[in-house]
C-alpha positions, 0 to 999 in steps of 0.5 A: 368720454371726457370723463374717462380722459379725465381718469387717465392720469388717475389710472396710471398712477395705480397702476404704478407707471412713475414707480416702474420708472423709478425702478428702471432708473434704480436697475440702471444706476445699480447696473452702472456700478455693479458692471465695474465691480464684475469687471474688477472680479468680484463677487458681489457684481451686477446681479447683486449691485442691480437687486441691491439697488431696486430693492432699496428703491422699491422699499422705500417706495413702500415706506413713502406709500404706507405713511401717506395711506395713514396720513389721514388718520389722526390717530395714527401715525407712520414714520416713512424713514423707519423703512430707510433705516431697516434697509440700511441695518439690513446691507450691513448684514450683507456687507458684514458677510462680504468682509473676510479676514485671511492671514492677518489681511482683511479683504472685501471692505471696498465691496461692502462699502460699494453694497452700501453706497448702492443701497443709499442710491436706491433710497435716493431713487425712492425719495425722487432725488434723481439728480443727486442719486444720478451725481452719486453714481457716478462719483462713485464710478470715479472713485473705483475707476479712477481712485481704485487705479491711482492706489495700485499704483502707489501700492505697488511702488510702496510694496516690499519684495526680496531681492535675492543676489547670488555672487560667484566667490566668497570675497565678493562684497555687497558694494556694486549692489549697493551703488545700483541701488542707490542709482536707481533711486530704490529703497532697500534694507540688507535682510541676510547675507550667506557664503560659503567657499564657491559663492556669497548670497546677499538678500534685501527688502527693496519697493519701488516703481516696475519699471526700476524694478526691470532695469535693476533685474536687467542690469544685475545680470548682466554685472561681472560675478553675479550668479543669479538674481531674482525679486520675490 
């Protein structure tokens, strides 16, 4: 009976007890990253930052498991990081995929990048470095929550828009548009202006905040002589 105790150890590592573990810690951290992409509406969302990052691990796994099982053999040797590398090749086949070029914008770079770091988890998982994996996931949470809506911002404020301006009567200048502008602390530059007998329309490049974005909307309507305004 001692002897059978004595097995346990034994039997639960062939039947592979420790690497489901490792696997159950991949799906969690791949889940962590891959709920916040699906939130965010993109493709490649939880299924696939799950998938990515358990089969990673699993890989790596195997890598591991294959050089030890010809560690015995003087004449053979095997390389357990040629796996590793194979799976690092093999996401960038996936990220490549996921980076589209539409009208002169390229978009997807921050999902294949997020398909990478995912992968490099599952290695980290792979190779038993559960602390550091565990850090990686969640600076990377930080970058895509925290980082990702510190850019909008800025990139909203930095995004250049039209301001159209319609003023009733030819002889009416740019002048109160300008001295808005100005006040409201608005970058503008004059982009076309246009008259004819019974109105004049001033159009502008403009970025800014949205807040002095609604104000300049607000005020202007409510100025003597304009017509209609509007920010496209």
């Amino acid at each position: 009976m001692q002897e059978l105790l004595g097995l346990l150890p034994a039997w639960t590592e062939a039947l592979g007890f420790p690497v489901l573990g490792r696997l159950l810690l991949a799906t969690i951290l791949g889940a962590a990253i891959g709920l916040e992409r699906e939130l965010a509406g993109k493709a490649a969302g939880l299924r696939t930052n799950m998938l990515i990052c358990v089969g990673a691990e699993l890989l790596t796994e195997a890598s591991i498991l294959i050089a030890a099982s010809f560690a015995a053999h003087d004449l053979i040797r095997a390389d357990p990081g040629r796996i590793a590398a194979g799976i690092v090749t093999g996401i960038g086949f996936i990220g490549g995929g996921a980076i589209l070029v539409a009208r002169g914008s390229v978009v997807g770079l921050t999902t294949a990048a997020t398909l990478w770091v995912v992968a490099a988890i599952g290695i980290t998982v792979g190779v038993h470095a559960y602390v550091e994996a565990v850090g990686a996931t969640v600076l990377v949470l930080i970058v895509l929550l925290l980082v990702g809506l510190l850019e909008g911002r800025v990139l909203k404020a930095r995004a250049e828009r039209t301001l159209r301006v319609v003023l009733t009567g030819p002889e009416r200048g740019p002048e109160a548009i300008d001295e808005l502008l100005r006040e409201l602390g608005l970058r503008a530059e004059p982009l076309s202006m246009r008259r004819d007998p019974e109105s004049a329309e001033y159009r502008y490049t403009i970025s800014g905040a949205a807040d002095r974005l609604s104000e300049l909307l607000h005020r202007l309507a409510g100025t003597d002589g304009v017509r209609g305004v509007a920010i496209e």
